[in-house]
N, C-alpha and C positions, 0 to 999 in steps of 0.2 A: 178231813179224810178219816174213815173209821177204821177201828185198830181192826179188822179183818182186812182189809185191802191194805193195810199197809204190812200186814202180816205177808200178806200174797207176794206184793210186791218186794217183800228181804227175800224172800224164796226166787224170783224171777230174777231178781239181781244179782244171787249166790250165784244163779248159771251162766248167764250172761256171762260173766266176770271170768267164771272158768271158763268158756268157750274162748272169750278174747285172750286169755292169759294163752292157750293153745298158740295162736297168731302169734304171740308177743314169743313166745319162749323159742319158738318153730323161725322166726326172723334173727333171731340174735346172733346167729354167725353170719349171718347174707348183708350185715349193713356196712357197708361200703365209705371210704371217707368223703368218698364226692357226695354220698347219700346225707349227710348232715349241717345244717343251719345254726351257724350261730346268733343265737338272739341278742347275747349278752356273753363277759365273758367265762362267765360262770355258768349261761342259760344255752343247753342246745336241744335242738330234736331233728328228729328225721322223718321220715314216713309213715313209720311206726306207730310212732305218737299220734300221726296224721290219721291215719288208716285206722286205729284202735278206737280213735277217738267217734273216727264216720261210724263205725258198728255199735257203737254204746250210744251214740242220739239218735239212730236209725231205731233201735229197741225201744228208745223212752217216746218217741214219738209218735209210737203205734202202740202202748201203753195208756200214755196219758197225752192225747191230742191239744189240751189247754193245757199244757205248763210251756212256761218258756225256759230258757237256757245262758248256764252263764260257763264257759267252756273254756280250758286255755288255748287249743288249738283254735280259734275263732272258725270249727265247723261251722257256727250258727249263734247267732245273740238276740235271744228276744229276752229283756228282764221286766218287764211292766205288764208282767201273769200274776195270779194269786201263788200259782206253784211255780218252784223254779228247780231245775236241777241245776247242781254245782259239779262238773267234769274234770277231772285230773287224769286223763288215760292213760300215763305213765310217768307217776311220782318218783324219781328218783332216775331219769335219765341219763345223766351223765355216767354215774352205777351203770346202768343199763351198756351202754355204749362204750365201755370199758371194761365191762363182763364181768363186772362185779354183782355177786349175785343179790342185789337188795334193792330191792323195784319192787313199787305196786299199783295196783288200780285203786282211785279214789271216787265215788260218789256218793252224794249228798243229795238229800231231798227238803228244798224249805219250803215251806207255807206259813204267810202271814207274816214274812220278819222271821222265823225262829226257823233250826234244823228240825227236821219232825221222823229224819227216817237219814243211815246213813251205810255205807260198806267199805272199809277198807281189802281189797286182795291184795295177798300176797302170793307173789306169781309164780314164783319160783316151788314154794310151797304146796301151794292149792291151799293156802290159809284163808276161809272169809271171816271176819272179823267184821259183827254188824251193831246195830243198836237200832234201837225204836223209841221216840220222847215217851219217857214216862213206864218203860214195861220191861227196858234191860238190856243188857250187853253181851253179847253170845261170841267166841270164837269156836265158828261151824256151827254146832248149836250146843254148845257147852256155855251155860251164863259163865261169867267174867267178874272180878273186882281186883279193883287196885291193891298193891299190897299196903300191908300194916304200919309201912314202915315212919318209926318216928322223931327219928334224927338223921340230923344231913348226914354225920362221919358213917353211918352205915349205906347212905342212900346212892346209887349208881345214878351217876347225870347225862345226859343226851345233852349236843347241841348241836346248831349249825352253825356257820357262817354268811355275816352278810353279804350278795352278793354285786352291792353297792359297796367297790371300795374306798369312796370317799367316808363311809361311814368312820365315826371317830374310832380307830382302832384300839387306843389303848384302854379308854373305858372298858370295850369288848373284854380286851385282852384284861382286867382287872376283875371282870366276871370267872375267869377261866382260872385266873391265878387263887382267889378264893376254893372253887369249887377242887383244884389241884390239892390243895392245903387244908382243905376239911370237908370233903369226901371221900366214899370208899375208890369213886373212879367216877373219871370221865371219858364219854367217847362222841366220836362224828359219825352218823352212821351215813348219811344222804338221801334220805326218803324221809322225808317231813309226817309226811300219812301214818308210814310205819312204824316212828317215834313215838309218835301220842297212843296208836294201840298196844305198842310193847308198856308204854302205861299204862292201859286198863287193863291188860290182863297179868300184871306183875313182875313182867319181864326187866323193866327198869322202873325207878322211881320219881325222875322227877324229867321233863321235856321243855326245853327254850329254845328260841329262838327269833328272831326279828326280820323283816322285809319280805314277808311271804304273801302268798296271794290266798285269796277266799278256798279256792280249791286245791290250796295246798292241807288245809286246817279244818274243812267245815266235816266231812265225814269223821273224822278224828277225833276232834273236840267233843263230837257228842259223843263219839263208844267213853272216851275217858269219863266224863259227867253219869251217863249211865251208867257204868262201874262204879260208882262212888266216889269217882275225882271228881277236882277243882279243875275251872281251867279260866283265865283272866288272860288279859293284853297285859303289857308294861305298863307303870303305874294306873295299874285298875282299871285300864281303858276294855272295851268291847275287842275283843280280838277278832271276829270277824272284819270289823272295820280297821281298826289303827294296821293289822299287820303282822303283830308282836304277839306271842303266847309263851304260858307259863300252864303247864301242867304235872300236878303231880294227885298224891292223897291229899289229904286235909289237913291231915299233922304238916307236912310239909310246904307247905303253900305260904301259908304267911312268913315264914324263916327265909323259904329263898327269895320267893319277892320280894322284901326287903331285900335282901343283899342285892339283888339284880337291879332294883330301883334305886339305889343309892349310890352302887355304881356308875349308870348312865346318868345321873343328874348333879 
């Protein structure tokens, strides 16, 4: 795809993104408890998510008529295109449905195996947060870089929680007890999307976490990497595949991954 159509295409998605976040912000008192599904007991949605999600593959599909779709709401699954879009219509749900204001919209654009074009919204905000492989990381269209920072005891940590709790906890709990004890802070925020961009654009320094899905991380992972982060799986693995991500700058990245992998093993 040439970098003018992928240009095109950050611009069509910054609207898009606002248009839905309109629905999204315009629903958030009208949802109802009968209105919600628990998937898991940490995983819910409602309609919202449903309905968010119909208008953003309704857009990409009259966009780009050959790409196929990898979607949480299972609007649509075709993944055996050369282009794929990666869908999160509403990252941070439970936030959402709770009326906690920290929710976003997550899409990604891959071609070939790689992310090649991505946007995090934040909805609440009107924040687009985009990246492009190869040409940079804009929040709205101000380029972006991770901050300087290059020790942990100054560094602020993000994390989540696994939402498998047979996961071994005390490992977990031995990542947190660290980051308690020789960092400036730690917090949970609940939008996986809007952790990795509060990375690239300097907001915090360093983002974990484990058992996440493709569209929780793939628009994300790249704004951070186009900003001048690091971003890897637990012990080194591919983070779109394993699950697992570790983002920060580059001073920062081999210090906490060690600790975080020598935790879990």
């Amino acid at each position: 795809m040439t970098t003018e159509k992928l240009l095109s295409l950050k611009e069509d998605l910054t609207k898009l993104c606002a248009e839905v976040s309109v629905f999204v912000r315009e629903e958030i008192d009208k949802v109802s408890h009968s209105d919600i599904e628990t998937k898991d007991l940490n995983s819910l949605v409602s309609y919202v998510d449903k309905e968010a999600e119909r208008k953003i593959v309704t857009a990409l599909k009259t966009w780009t008529p050959q790409a196929g779709f990898i979607t949480e709401e299972d609007t649509v699954t075709q993944e055996d295109k050369p282009l794929i879009w990666i869908i999160d219509p509403l990252d941070g749900t439970t936030n959402y449905l709770h009326n906690i204001p920290h929710f976003s919209i997550s899409i990604a654009l891959m071609g070939q195996g790689k992310v090649i074009l991505g946007i995090v919204y934040e909805v609440v905000l009107d924040r687009a947060f985009t990246a492009i492989k190869g040409l940079g990381a804009w929040e709205n269209d101000k380029p972006v870089l991770v901050k300087p920072t290059k020790n942990l005891i100054e560094a602020i940590v993000v994390t989540g929680f696994p939402y498998n709790r047979n996961q071994d906890i005390d490992k977990n709990l031995a990542i947190l007890k660290f980051c308690i004890l020789n960092c400036r802070g730690l917090r949970r925020l609940g939008s996986a999307a809007l952790d990795l961009v509060y990375v690239a654009t300097g907001k915090i320094d360093i983002y974990y976490e484990n058992s996440l899905n493709i569209w929780d991380i793939a628009a994300g992972a790249l704004i951070v990497q186009e900003a001048g982060g690091q971003v890897s799986g637990f012990n080194n693995t591919d983070h779109l595949k394993s699950g697992s991500i570790i983002a920060s700058n580059k001073n920062l990245h081999a210090p906490i991954s060690s600790v975080i992998n020598n935790c879990l093993n």
